[in-house]
N, C-alpha and C positions, 0 to 999 in steps of 0.2 A: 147241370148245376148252374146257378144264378150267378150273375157278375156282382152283386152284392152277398152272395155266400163265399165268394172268391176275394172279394178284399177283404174280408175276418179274418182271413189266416195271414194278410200280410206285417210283418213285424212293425213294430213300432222304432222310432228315433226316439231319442234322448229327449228331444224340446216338445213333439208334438206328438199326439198320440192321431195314427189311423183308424182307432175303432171307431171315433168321430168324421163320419164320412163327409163331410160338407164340403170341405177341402180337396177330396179325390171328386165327388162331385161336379166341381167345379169346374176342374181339370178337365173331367171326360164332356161336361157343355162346351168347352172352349176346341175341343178335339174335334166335337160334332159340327161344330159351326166353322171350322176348318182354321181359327184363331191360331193353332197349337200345329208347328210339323215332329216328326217323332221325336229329333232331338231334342226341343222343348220341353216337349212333355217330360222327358227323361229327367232333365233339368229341376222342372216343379216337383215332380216324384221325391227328387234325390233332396229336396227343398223340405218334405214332409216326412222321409221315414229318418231325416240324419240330423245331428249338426258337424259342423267343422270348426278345426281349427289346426294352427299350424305347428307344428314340429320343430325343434330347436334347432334341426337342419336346413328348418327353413320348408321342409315337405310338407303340402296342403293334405290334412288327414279326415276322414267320414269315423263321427263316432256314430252308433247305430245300437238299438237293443236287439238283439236274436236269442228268443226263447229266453227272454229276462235276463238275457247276459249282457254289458256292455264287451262292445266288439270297436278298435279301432283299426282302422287301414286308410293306407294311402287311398287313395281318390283315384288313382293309376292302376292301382293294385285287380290282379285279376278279381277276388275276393269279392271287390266292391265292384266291380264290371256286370260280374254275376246277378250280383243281389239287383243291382237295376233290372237285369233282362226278366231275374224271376219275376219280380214285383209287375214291371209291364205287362208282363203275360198274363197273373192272377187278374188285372184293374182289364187289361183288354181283348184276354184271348189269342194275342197277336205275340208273334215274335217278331224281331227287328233284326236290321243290317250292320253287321259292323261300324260301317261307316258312320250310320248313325251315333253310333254307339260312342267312339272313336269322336266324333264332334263335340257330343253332350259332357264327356269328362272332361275334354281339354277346356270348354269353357266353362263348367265348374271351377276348375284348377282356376283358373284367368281367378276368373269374379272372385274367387275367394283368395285367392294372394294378396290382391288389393284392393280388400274389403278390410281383411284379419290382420294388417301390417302387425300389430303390437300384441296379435292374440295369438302369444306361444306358448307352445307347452311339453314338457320331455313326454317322450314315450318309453316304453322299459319291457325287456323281455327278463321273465321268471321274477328278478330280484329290485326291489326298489324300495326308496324310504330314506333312512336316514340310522344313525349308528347306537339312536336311542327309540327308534321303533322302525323293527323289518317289516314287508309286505313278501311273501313267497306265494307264486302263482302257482294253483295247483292244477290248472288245465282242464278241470274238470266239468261237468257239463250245467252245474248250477252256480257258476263262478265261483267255488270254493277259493278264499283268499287266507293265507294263515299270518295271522299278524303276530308279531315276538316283541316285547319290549321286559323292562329289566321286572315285571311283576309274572311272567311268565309269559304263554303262549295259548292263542285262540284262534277258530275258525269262523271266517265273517264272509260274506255272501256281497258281491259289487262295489268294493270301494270307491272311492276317487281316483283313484290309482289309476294310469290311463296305462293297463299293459296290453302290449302285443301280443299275437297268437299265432305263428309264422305255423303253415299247411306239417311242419316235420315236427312239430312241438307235440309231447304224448304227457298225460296225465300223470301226477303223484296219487298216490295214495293218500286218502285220509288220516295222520297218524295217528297213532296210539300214546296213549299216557300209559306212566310207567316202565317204560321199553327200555332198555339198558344195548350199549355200545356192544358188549361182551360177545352181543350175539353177529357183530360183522368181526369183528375179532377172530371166528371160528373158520369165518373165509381169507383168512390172510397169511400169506407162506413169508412174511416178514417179520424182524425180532423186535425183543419189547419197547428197545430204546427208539424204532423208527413208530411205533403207534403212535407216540402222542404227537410227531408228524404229521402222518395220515390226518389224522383228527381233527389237527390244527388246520389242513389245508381242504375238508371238506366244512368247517365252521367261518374257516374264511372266503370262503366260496359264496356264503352269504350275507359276503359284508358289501355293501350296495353302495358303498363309494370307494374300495379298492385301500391301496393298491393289493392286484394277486400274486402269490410268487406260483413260480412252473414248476409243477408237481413232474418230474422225470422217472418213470419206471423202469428200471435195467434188472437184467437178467437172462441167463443162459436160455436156447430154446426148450419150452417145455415148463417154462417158470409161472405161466399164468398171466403174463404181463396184459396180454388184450383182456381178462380176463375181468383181473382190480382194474381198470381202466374202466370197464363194463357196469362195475359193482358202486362205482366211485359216480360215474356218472346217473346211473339209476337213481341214487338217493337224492343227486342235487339237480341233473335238468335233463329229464330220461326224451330222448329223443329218435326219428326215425334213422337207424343207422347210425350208431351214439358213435362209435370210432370208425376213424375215416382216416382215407391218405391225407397226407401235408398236401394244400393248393400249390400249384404250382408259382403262382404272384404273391404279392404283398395286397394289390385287389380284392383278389380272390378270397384270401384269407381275413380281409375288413368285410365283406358282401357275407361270407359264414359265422363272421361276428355278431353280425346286425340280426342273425334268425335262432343263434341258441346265446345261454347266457356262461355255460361252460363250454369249451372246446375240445376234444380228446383227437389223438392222432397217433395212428397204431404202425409199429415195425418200421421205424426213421433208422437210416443207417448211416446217417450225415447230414447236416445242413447245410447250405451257402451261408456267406455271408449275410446276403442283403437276408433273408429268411431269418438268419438269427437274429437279426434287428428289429426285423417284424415283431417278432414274438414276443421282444424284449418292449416294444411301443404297446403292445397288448398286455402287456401285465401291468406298466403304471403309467400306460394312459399315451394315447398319441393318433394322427391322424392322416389319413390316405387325400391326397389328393388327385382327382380325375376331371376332366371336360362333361358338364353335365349333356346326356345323349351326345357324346361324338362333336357338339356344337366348338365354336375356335373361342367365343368371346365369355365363357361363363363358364368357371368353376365349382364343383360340388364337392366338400370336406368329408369324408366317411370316416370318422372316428367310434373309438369303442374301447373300454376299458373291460377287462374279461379275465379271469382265471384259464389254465390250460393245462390239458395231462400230452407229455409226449412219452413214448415207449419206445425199447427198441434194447437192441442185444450190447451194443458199441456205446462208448460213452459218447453222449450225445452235446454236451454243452461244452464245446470246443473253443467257443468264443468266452471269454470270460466274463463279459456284462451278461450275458443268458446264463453263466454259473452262477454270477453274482445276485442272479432274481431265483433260483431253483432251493428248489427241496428235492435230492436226490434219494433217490430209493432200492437198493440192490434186492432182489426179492431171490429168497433160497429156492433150492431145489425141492422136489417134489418125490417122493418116492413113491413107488407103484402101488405099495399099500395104501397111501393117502390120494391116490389118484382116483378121482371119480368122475361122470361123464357130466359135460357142462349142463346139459340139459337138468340131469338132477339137479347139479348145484344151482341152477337157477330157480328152480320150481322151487326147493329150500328156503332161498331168499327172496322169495317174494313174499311168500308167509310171515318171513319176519320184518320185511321192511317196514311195517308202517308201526311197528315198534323201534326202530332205527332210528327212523324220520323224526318220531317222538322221543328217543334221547338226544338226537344233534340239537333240537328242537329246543328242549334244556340247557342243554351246555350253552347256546346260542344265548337264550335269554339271561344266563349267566356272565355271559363277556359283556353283555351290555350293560347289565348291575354296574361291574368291576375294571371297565373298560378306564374310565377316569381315578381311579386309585391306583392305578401301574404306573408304577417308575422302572423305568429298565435302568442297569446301573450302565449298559453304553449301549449305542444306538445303529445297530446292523442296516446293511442297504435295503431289508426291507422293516423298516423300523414299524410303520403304522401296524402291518401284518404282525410281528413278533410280540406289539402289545396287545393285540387282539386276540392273539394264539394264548398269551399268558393270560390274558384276564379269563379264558375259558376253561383252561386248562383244569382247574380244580372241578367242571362237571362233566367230566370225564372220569374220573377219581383218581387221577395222578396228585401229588403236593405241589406245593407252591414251587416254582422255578424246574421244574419237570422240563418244560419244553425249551427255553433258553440254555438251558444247558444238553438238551439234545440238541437244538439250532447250531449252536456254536460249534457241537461237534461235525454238525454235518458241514459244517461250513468250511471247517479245517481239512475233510477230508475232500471234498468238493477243489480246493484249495490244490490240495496233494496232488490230487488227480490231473487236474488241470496243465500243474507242471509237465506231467509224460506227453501232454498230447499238444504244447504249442511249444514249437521251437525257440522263439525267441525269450520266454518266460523262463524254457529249460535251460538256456544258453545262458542266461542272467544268472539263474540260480548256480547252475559251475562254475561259473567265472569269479563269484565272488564266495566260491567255497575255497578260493585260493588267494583272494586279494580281498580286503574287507571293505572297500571304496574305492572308486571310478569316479573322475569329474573331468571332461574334455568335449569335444565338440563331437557331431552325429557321426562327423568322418570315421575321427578315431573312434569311438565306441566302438561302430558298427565292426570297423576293422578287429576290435578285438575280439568282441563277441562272436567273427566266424571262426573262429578257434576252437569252438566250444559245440560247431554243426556240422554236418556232413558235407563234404564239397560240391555234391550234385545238388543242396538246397539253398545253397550261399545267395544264388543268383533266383532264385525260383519268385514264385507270387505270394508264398510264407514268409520268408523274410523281407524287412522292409527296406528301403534304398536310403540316403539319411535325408534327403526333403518330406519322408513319412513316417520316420521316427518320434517325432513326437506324439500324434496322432495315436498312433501304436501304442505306445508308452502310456500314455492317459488311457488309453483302452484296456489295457491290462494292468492298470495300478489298481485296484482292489485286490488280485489275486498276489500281484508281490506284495502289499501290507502284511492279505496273511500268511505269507510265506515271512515274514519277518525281513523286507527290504521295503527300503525307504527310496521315493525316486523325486526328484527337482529337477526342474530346468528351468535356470535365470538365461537373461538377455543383461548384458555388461559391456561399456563400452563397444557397442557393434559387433561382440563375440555371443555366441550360445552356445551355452555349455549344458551339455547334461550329465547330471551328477545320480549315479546307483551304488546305495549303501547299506552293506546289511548292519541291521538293529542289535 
């Protein structure tokens, strides 16, 4: 086969089309005449099948067309490493040296950092747009893109939309019009009042500027839990091995941000601290900082704003800012009659998903309608989310105020809960089921409130010392609100006082 029947099939970029060989041409005169050493070449290559521009993190990115698709990646990226070596080999027969290879990127990278100073642009995995028209990536092999805005929803073929396509990322289905909810409804061992939950926190899944609350699955073994986690992620960002252990860093867990646009994490049996913080920076927004490559003088920001399903048997949201972002979910038992092998139940639901797809699809385009005619009558810690929930709520076929008043209650019991499983909230709550106000300094507080805890935890890493009482206190003031106590702490004349009063 000819070196001109070999560059036909190399893809084109964005700005310049290779089926105009004059340009590869050139290149291969310049090679002949010894003008050009590999890395070069690579350079001019990477010059005619791309363009670049940079990422709001600052990362120098190859946008590139493959098989009429826009494709973008970092310039670093194995992806794009690739695509050079094919392309060399189609133009010359030839394969090349790492080394090479490893030269020609990094001065790519160079030249285009400070070329493109002011040419930035976000990039987006699955969900992007704005709250009056969504973009949802369907992965699929002719760039199917489903745009939603308040007049309904469409399939459109290569936006502008600059999304990401990370190696783990798997395709949606095309959906279907006319599909009704009803039919994920038949896979759920949960009651009617947590549905229009569910509902609300996979329509907010594809709200593309956030905030997400942590969708939390509980449930005895045998309840299905990795199961709706499975089902929940399928519909909104279906991925290679959709649930996964907890990372072990807060790293780790911004690097798994950055390659899906939902996150699921199967059979948690407790967090850390810092981990619940994480989660909690992950739901409305917050950012990792690391040494770019190991280097001392230059730092790189990995930020990500993301929805999350965590599962697990134990109540999991121990800290109460991760209660205060969550939608808890207790999922029923299963009886042997209603037990069937997953396998079936997946082959079930796949039939039906792309009638699924095409009811959220609906509802979705209905919160955006109704998104600016919602007045909440008081405003939850996840306010943006609960008017997004509400303004969809009616295409799902719940009534007006359905979900707000399921919120509320989950949020009382989330509330409840919370009390058994932290000492210090538990110890507030008895102490003033006997005295209806407390105002004194961290000393005395603290002194009173071990009255109220077991003496081997007086002294432990649970309870706080009074230099991190206040700290504490702000940490868990949402969950005493709803527990109906009121907490202050003034500074007066050189005293601090802290004052806890039931309402």
């Amino acid at each position: 086969m000819s070196n001109k029947n070999n560059m036909k099939k190399v893809q084109i970029g964005n700005v310049k089309n290779l089926s105009d060989l004059s340009s590869i041409e050139k290149i291969k005169k310049q090679v002949e005449q010894g003008e050009l050493n590999t890395s070069q070449t690579l350079i001019e290559i990477a010059k005619e099948i791309a363009s670049f521009f940079i990422e709001k993190s600052g990362i120098v990115f190859a946008s590139v067309l493959i098989n009429q698709v826009n494709h973008h990646f970092p310039v670093k990226d194995t992806k794009f490493e690739k695509l050079l070596r094919k392309t060399y080999y189609e133009i010359f027969g030839k394969t090349i040296t790492k080394s090479a290879l490893t030269e020609a990127v990094e001065t790519i990278e160079a030249y285009q950092e400070f070329t493109l100073k002011t040419d930035r642009h976000e990039t987006f995995v699955r969900v992007a747009g704005t709250r009056s028209s969504i973009y949802i990536d369907l992965n699929r092999s002719l760039g199917e893109v489903v745009i939603v805005d308040e007049s309904g929803w469409s399939v459109s073929y290569n936006p502008l939309i600059k999304f990401r396509r990370p190696t783990t990322l798997w395709s949606l289905p095309i959906p279907h019009r006319n599909g009704s909810i009803n039919d994920l409804a038949h896979f759920l061992n949960i009651s009617d009042e947590d549905k229009v939950l569910l509902y609300s926190f996979i329509i907010g899944c594809f709200s593309p500027t956030g905030p997400y609350p942590i969708l939390i699955l509980q449930g005895a073994q045998g309840t299905g839990k990795s199961f709706i986690s499975n089902l929940i992620k399928r519909i909104v960002d279906p991925s290679f091995a959709p649930i996964r252990s907890l990372p072990g860093s807060e790293q780790d867990l911004m690097i798994s941000a950055q390659n899906s646009h939902l996150l699921a994490f199967d059979n948690l049996s407790g967090l850390t601290n810092s981990m619940s913080d994480s989660l909690c920076k992950l739901s409305t927004g917050g950012g990792f900082t690391t040494r770019k490559f190991y280097e001392n003088t230059e730092e790189v920001i990995i930020s990500a704003l993301r929805p999350v399903i965590l599962n697990g048997i134990d109540f999991i949201a121990r800290r109460p800012d991760l209660a205060d972002r969550s939608l808890i979910i207790n999922l029923l038992p299963i009886s042997k009659r209603q037990r069937k092998s997953q396998e079936d139940l997946m082959t079930e639901f796949e039939t039906l998903l792309p009638g699924i797809l095409g009811a959220v699809l609906d509802a979705l385009s209905i919160a955006i309608r109704e998104f600016n005619n919602v007045t909440l009558d008081s405003s939850p810690r996840m306010a943006d989310f609960a008017k997004w929930a509400t303004a969809g709520e009616t295409g799902f076929g719940f009534k007006s105020g359905t979900f707000m008043k399921g919120y509320d209650l989950n949020q009382r019991r989330v509330a409840e809960e919370a009390v058994e499983h932290d000492l210090l909230i538990s110890a507030i709550v008895d102490c003033l089921s006997t005295t209806k106000k407390i105002s004194c300094s961290a000393t005395e507080l603290l002194a009173i409130l071990k009255k109220f805890v077991p003496n081997d935890v007086q002294s432990s890493k649970w309870f706080p010392v009074p230099n991190q009482l206040k700290d504490a206190m702000t940490r868990i003031q949402p969950i005493l609100s709803a527990n109906g106590i009121k907490y202050q702490y003034v500074r007066s004349n050189g005293a601090r006082i802290h004052t806890i009063e039931l309402q």
